[in-house]
C-alpha positions in Angstrom: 0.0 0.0 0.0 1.1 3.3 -0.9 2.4 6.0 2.1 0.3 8.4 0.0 -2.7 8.2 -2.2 -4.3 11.1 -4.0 -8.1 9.8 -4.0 -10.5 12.7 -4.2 -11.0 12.1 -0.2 -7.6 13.1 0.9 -7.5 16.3 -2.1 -10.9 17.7 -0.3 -9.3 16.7 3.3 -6.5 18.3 2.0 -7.3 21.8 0.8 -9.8 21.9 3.7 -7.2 21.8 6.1 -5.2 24.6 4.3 -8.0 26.9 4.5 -8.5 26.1 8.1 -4.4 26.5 8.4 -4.8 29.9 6.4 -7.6 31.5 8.4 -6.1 30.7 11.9 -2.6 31.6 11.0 -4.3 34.9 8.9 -7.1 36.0 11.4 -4.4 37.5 14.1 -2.2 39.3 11.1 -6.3 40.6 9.5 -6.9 41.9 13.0 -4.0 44.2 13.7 -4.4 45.3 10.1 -8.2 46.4 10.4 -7.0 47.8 13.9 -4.2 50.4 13.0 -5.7 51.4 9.7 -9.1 52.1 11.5 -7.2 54.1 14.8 -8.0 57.1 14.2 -12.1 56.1 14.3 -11.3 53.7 17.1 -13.4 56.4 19.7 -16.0 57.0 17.5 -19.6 55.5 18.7 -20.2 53.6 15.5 -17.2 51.5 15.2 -17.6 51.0 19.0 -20.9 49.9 18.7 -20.0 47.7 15.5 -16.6 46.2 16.8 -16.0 46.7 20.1 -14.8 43.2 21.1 -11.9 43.6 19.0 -10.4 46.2 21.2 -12.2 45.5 24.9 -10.6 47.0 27.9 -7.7 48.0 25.2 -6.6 52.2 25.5 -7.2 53.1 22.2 -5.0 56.4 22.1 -2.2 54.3 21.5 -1.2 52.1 18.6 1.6 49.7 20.8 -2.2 48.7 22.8 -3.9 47.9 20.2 -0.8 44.9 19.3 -2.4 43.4 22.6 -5.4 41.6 20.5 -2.5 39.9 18.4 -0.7 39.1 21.3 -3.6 37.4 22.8 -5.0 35.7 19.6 -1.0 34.3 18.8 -0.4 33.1 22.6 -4.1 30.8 22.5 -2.8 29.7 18.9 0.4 28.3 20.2 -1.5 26.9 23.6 -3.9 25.0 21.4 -0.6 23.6 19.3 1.1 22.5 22.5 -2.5 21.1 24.1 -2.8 18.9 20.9 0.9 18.2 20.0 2.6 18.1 23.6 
């Protein structure tokens, strides 16, 4: 038996997983993005009201805060990887 086979199973199994792979590793970089290009609308009461869980408890008059959200989303990345893999 081959170590690999390329059935139409493992080709949908396989680009499945590297959109999964692509969104988790992308969604922390897409966040900081959307952050410091919207900063200076950060206090405004619509994009509080439309995305305020992105930046919770975070000072919004500084731009080093708002690298917080990565830093949160990147540290329970790498604790799921060492839960599944450790």
């Amino acid at each position: 038996m081959p170590l690999l086979s390329f059935d139409d199973k493992n080709i949908a199994d396989s680009i499945i997983t590297l959109i999964l792979l692509l969104f988790t590793l992308g969604f922390p970089v897409f966040v900081t993005w959307f952050l410091l290009k919207n900063f200076a609308t950060l206090g405004s009461e619509e994009v509080s009201l439309k995305f305020n869980s992105m930046f919770l408890n975070i000072n919004t008059e500084s731009k080093i805060s708002l690298y917080l959200t990565t830093i949160f989303l990147v540290r329970r990345m790498l604790l799921g990887v060492a839960v599944v893999y450790l």
